[in-house]
N, C-alpha and C positions, 0 to 999 in steps of 0.2 A: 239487654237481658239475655241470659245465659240460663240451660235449663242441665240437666246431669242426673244420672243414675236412677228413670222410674221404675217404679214396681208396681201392680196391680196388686190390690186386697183378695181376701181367699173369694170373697162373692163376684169379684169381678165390676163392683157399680163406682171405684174409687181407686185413686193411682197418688202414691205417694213421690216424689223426687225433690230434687235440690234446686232451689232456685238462686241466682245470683244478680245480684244487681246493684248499680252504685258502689260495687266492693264489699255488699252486706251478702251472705249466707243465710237462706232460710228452709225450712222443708217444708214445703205446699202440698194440701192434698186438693184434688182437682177431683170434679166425679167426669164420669164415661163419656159425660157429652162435651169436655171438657173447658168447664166453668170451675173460677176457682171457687172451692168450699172454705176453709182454714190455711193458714200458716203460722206456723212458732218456731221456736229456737234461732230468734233471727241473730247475727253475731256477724263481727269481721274478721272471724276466724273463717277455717273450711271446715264444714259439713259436708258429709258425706255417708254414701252406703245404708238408705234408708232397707228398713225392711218389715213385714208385718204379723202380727202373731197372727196364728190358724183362726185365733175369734174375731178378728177386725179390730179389737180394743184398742191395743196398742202400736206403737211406730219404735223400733229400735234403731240406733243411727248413730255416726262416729264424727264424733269433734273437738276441734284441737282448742278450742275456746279457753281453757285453761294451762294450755303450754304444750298439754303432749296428746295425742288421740286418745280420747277415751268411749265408753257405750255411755249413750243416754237410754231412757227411756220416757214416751210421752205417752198420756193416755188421752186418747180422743174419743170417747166418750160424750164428750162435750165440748162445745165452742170454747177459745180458747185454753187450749189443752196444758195440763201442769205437766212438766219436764222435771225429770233427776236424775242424778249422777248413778251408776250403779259398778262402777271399776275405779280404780287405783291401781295402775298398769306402770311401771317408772318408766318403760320403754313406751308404750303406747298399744292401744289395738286397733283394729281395722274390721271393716265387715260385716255387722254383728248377725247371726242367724238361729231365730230358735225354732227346738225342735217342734214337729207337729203337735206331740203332748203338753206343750210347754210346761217341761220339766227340767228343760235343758237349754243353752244358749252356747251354741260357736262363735268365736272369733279368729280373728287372724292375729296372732302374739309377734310383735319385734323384738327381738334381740338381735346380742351384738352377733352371732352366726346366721345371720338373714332373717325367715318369716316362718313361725310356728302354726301351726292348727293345733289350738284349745280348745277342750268344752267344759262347762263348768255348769254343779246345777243353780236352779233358781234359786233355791233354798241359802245356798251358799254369801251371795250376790246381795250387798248392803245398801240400801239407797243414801245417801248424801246429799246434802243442799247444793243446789243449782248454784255452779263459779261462775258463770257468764258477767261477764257485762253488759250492761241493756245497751242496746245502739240507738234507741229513738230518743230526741231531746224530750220528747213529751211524756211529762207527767201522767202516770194511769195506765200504760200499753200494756195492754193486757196480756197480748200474743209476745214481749217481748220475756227474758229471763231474767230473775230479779240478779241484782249485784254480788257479788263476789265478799263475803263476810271481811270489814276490815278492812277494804278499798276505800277512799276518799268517793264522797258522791259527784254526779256529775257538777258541772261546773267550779269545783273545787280547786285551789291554788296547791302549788306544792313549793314549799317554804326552804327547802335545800336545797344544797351550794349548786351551781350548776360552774361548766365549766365550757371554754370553747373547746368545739372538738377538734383532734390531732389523730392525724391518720398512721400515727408513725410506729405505734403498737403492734398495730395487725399488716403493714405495711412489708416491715421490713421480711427479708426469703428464708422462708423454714425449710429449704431443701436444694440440693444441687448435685447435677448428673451427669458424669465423666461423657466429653465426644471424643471420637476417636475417625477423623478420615484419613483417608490416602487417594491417592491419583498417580498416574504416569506422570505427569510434569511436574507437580507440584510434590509428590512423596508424599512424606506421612507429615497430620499437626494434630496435636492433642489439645485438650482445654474442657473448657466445665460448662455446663448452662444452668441457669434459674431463672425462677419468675415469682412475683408477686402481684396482692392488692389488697387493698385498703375494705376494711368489710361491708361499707358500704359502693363500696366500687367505683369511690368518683376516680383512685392513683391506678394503675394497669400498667405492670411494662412487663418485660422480657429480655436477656443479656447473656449473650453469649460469646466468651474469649477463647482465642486458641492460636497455638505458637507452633510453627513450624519447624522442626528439626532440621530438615534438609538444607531449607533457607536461610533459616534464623531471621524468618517473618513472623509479626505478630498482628493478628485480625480481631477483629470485635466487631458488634451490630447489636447497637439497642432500639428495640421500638417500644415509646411509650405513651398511655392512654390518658388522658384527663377530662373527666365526666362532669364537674363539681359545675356547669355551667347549664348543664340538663342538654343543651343544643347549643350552638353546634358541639360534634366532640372533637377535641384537639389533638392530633397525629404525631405525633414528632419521630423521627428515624433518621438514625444515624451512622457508618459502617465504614470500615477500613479495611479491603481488599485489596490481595496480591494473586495476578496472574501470571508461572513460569513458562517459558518454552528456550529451547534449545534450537540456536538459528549460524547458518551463516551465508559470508556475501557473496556475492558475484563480482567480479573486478571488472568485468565485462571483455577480459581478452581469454576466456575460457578456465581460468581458473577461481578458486573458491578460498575464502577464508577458515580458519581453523573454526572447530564450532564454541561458538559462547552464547553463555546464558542472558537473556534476554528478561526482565521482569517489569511487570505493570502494575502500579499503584493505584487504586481510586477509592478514591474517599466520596463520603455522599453523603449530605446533610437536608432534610426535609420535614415540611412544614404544614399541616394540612389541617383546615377544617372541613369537617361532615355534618351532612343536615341526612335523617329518618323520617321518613314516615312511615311506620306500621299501620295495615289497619289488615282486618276481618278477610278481604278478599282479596287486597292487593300490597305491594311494597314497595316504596319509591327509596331512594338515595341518590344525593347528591354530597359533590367533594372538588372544592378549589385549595389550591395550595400553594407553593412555591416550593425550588430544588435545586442544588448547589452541587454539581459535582468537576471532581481534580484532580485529573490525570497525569503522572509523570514515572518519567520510566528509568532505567538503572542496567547495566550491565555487568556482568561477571567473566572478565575482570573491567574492572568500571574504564579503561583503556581506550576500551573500543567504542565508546562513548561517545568520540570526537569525530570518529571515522562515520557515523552515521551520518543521514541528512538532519536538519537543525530540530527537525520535528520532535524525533526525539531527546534532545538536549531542554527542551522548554515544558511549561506545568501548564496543562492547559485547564483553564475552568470553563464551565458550563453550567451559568445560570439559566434558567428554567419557571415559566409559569407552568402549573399543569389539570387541568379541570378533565370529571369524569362524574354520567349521572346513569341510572340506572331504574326500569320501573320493569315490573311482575305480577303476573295475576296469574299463575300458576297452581294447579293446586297439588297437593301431593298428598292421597287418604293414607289411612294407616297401618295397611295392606299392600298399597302398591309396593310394585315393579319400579316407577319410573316415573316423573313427572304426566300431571296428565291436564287438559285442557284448558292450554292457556298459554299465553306467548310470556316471553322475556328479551326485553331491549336493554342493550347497553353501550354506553360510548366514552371515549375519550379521546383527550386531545393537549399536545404539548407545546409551548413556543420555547425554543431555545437559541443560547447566543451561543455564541465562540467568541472567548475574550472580552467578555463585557457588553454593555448593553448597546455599542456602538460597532460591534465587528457583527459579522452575517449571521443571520439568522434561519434556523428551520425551524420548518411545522412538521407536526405527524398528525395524525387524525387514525384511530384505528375503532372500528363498531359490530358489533355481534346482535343477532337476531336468533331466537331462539322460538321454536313453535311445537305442543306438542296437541294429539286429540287420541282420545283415548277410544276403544270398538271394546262394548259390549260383545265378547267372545266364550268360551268354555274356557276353563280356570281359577284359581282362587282369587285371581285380580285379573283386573282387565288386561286387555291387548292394546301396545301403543305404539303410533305411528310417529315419530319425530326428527326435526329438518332443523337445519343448521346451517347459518350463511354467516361468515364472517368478511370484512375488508378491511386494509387499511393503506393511507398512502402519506409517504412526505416526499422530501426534494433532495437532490443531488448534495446538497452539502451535509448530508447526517449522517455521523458517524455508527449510527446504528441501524444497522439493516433488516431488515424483515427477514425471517426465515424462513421456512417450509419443507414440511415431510415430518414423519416421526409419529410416533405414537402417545398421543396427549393422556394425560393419567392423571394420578395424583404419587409422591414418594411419600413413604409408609415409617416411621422410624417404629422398628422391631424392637430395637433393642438401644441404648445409650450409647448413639454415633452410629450406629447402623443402620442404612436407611433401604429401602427396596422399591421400586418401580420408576414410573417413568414424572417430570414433570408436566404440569399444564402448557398445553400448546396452543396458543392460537389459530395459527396456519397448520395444523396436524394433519398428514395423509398416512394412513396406514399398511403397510406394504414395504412404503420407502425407507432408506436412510433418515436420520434424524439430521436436519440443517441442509438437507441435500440442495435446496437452491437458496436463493439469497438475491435482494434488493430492496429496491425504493417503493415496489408496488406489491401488493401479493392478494390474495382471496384463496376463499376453502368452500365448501360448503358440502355437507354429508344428509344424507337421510339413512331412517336406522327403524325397523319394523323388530319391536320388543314383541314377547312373548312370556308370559307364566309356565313354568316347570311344574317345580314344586314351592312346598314348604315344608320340610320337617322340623321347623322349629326345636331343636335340639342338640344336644352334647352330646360325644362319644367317649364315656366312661371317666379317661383322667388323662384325654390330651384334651389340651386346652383350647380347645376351639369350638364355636358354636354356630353351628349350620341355620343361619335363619331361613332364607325364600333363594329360591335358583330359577332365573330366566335364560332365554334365547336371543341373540341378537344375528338379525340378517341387514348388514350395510354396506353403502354402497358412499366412496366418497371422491373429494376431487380437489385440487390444491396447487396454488403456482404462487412463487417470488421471482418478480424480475424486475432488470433495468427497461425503461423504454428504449430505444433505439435512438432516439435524441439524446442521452442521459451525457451529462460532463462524465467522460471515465478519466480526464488529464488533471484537472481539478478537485473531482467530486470522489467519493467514495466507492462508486461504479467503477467495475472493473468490466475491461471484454466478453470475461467468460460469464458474466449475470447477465452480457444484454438480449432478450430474446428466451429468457429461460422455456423450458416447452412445460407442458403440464402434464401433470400426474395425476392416477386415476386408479382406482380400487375399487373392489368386492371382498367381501367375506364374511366372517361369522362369529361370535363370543359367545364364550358359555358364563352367565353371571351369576359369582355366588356370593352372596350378603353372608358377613361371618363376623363372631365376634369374637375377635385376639385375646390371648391372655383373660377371657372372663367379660371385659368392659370396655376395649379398643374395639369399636366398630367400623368395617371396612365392607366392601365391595372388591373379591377378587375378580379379575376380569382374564381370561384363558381363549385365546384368538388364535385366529388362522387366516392370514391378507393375504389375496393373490392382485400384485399390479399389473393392471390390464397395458398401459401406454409407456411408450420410454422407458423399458425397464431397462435394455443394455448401457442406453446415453445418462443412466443417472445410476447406474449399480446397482440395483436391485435384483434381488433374488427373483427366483421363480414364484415362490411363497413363503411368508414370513411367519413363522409358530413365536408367540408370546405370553408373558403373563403379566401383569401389571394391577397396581390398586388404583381404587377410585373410579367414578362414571367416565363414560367419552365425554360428553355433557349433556 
C-alpha cells in the first residue's frame, strides 16, 4: 500500500490523500489521530491532487478515470460521499485549488505548449454524471462510482471480432539519424541509426550501419529485446567491426618493410537471457548467455599477407559462455547529490575457447563493489562518503587484456554522430593515460567525499541548458594492470613490458553540475583536476591533469 499527496482540512481534525493498493486508486480521509474515516472515488485509474474547500464540505481532486485528467468533485458531508464530474478539459487538468471565497477554482491546464495556470468561476463549472467504472465486484458499494453511461455492466461478454495481436504496426522505425565519425586510423564512415518497439514493449531493438570511405568497410550492430515471455528477457546482439592501423616489419638485420595497411575484422554474435527482480528497497539481476566471436585480418596490399606469421592468415573463432549477476540496495532521494546508504555488488565471468570447444580455454572473472553512507551535514542534500573497489583476473592465454588508467565517464552524443566525453572504465585511475598498463590481473579502488553546492534549478534565458544541483567532489584513487612475473610472455599474450606493471595513484577534485541539454537530455557535467601522486615519469603522466567529461565516476 502506497499512500500520496495529504492535505489537511481548513480545522485541521482531518487529512485527505490518495491511497493505492492492489492497483486500485482511492482518496481516503483519515482524522488527526489517524484512523481511517471514509474513502470514495476508488478506480484503476490515477487519482491525484486532493484538495479542500475553506468549509471542510467538499474534496476537489484530479482523475484520469475517463481517459484524460479531469476535476472531480465530492461532497463529504456524509458517509459515503457522492462524486461529479465538473470539467471537460480535451487535454486534461491537474491540481485543482479553490479559492478561499469559493468563488473560484484553479487548475493546472495542458496543452500542446506545456502547462497553463487557469481559474474559472464556480458559477461557470457544469456537474456531469460520474464516468468511472466501479472496481468492486460487489454489488451495492456504496463508496465506489457508479458506471460510465453506455458501458456493458460488469461481467458482461463483448461479442466482437477479436483478432490475434501483431506487433508489426507500431513496430516498424518512424525515424532515423545521420552518424558521422572519424579517427586517425580508420578516417571518416558515415551511416544512419534507428530504433523501435512494439507498444506494448514485448519487440525492442536498435540498428546502426555505416560505410567507411577511406576503407571501403561496412559495420553494423544490432541489439535486440524480446519481453513477450515476462522473464526471462531475451538479449540478442550482433556486430561487424573493422580495426585499421598502419604497420611495418622488421627483417631482423636492421632494416624495415615499406609501411602497409594492416586491418581487423570481428564480428560477434550473442545470446543472453536475463532474470529481474525489482522491489521497494532492493534490485537484483541476473544474466547467463552465450557469444561467438571471429576474427580475421586483411592487408593492404593483400601481398603481404603471406609474409606474416600464420596467425594472421587464419579466422579465428571464439566461442564463449558468459554469466553476470548483480544486487542493490542503494537508495537514491529526490534531491540528492549522489547515491546514498547502501552498497551495490556486481560480477561477471566468461569461459572462452580458441577454435572450438576442444582447443584452450580461458576464464576471466572480473567484480565491483560499490558502497555509499550518507552525513547529515548543511546543504540542500546531504553529504556523501563513497568507496569503490573493483578486480578482475584471467590467465595467460586471453587475448584480451585488462586495462588501466584513464578517466571513467559516460560519451554524450550531442549531436547526430557527435559524441563527447570519456567511456566507462573499469580499472580507471584519473591523473593517468588512458590504457596506460595492461595485463592478466588488474584492481582499482577510489574513495570520493561528495558535497552539496547548490541548486538553482533553472534556465538562462534561451541557451539551452538547464542548471539543476552543483556538488563538490574530493578523491582520492588507485589502479594497476599487470602480468605476474610467472606469466607465459612466449606463448601467452603477456608481453615483457606488462610484467610487474607498478601502480598508480591520484588525488583531486570535480566540480559536479547536473544539467539538462537541449531541454530534456539529462547529464551530469563533470570538470576535474588529478594530480598523480606515484610513477608519473615511468608511465607519462602529467604533472596534473584538467578535464571535462559526462556522466558520474560511479
Amino acid at each position: 500500500m502506497q499512500w500520496a499527496d495529504p492535505r489537511w482540512s481548513p480545522d485541521g481534525s482531518r487529512i485527505a490523500a490518495v491511497r493505492q493498493s492492489r492497483g486500485r486508486f482511492e482518496i481516503a480521509i483519515i482524522g488527526s489521530d489517524g484512523k481511517m474515516i471514509d474513502s470514495f472515488g476508488a478506480t484503476h485509474a490515477i487519482n491525484s491532487s486532493p484538495s479542500w474547500s475553506s468549509d471542510g464540505t467538499r474534496i476537489y481532486f484530479s482523475s484520469e478515470r475517463s481517459g484524460s485528467p479531469q476535476i472531480y468533485v465530492a461532497d463529504v458531508t456524509t458517509f459515503a460521499p457522492t462524486v461529479a464530474r465538473i470539467s471537460d478539459a480535451s487535454t486534461g487538468l491537474f491540481g485543482p485549488e479553490p479559492s478561499p471565497d469559493q468563488s473560484q477554482l484553479a487548475t493546472l491546464l495542458f496543452k500542446a505548449d506545456g502547462f497553463h495556470l487557469g481559474v474559472a468561476p464556480f458559477a461557470s463549472l457544469v456537474r456531469v454524471a460520474s464516468d468511472s467504472t466501479t472496481t468492486s465486484p460487489r454489488s451495492g458499494c456504496v463508496n465506489c462510482l457508479a458506471d460510465v453511461p453506455g458501458l456493458a455492466p460488469l461481467g458482461a461478454s463483448d461479442t466482437s471480432r477479436a483478432t490475434k495481436y501483431s506487433p508489426w504496426v507500431s513496430l516498424l522505425p518512424r525515424y532515423w539519424s545521420p552518424v558521422l565519425e572519424s579517427t586517425t586510423d580508420n578516417g571518416t564512415s558515415w551511416g544512419a541509426y534507428t530504433s523501435g518497439f512494439d507498444i506494448v514493449n514485448r519487440h525492442n531493438y536498435v540498428v546502426e550501419v555505416l560505410h567507411n570511405s577511406k576503407w571501403a568497410e561496412n559495420s553494423a550492430w544490432l541489439w535486440y529485446r524480446y519481453a513477450g515471455f515476462g522473464l526471462p528477457l531475451i538479449d540478442l546482439y550482433t556486430s561487424q567491426n573493422f580495426s585499421n592501423g598502419t604497420f611495418v616489419v622488421d627483417n631482423g638485420a636492421g632494416g624495415v618493410s615499406p609501411p602497409f595497411g594492416l586491418a581487423e575484422r570481428e564480428r560477434i554474435v550473442s545470446l543472453q537471457t536475463t532474470f529481474i527482480r525489482p522491489r521497494f528497497r532492493s534490485y537484483t539481476l541476473a544474466s547467463i548467455g552465450g557469444e561467438l566471436e571471429g576474427d580475421s585480418y586483411s592487408t593492404r596490399p593483400d601481398t603481404v599477407l603471406q609474409h606474416l606469421v600464420s596467425f594472421f592468415s587464419e579466422t579465428h573463432n571464439y566461442p564463449a559462455l558468459i554469466a553476470s549477476a548483480g544486487w542493490s540496495n542503494a537508495q537514491r532521494p529526490g534531491l540528492s547529490i549522489s547515491p546514498e546508504d547502501g552498497i551495490s555488488i556486481s560480477a561477471s565471468g566468461r569461459q572462452r575457447w580458441r577454435g572450438g570447444t576442444t582447443g584452450a580455454a580461458t576464464r576471466s572473472v572480473v567484480g565491483t563493489t560499490l558502497v555509499y553512507k550518507s552525513l547529515d551535514l548543511p546543504g540542500f542534500a546531504h553529504h556523501v562518503l563513497a568507496f569503490r573497489a573493483a578486480g578482475g583476473i584471467t590467465d595467460d592465454g586471453s587475448p584480451d587484456l585488462f586495462s588501466a588508467g584513464g578517466i571513467s565517464g559516460t560519451a554524450l552524443e550531442l549531436f547526430p554522430g557527435v559524441t563527447a566525453g570519456q567511456q566507462r572504465r573499469t580499472f580507471g585511475v584519473r591523473g593517468y593515460p588512458a590504457g596506460a598498463e595492461g595485463g592478466i590481473r588488474a584492481y582499482s579502488a577510489a574513495v570520493e567525499y561528495r558535497a552539496p553546492l547548490a541548486a538553482p534549478s533553472r534556465g538562462f534565458r534561451y541557451i539551452p541548458v538547464f542548471v539543476d544541483r552543483m556538488s563538490l567532489t574530493l578523491f582520492g584513487e588507485t589502479g594497476r594492470a599487470f602480468c605476474p612475473a610467472g606469466a607465459d610472455t612466449t606463448n601467452g599474450f603477456c608481453t615483457s613490458a606488462n610484467i610487474r606493471n607498478p601502480v598508480m595513484t591520484s588525488a583531486g577534485a570535480e566540480l559536479n553540475i547536473d544539467t539538462g541539454l537541449q531541454l530534456d537530455v539529462q547529464a551530469r557535467l563533470r570538470l576535474g583536476l588529478a594530480f598523480p601522486l606515484v610513477n608519473r615519469q615511468q608511465l607519462r603522466a602529467s604533472v596534473a591533469q584538467a578535464y571535462a567529461t559526462f556522466g558520474a565516476s560511479f
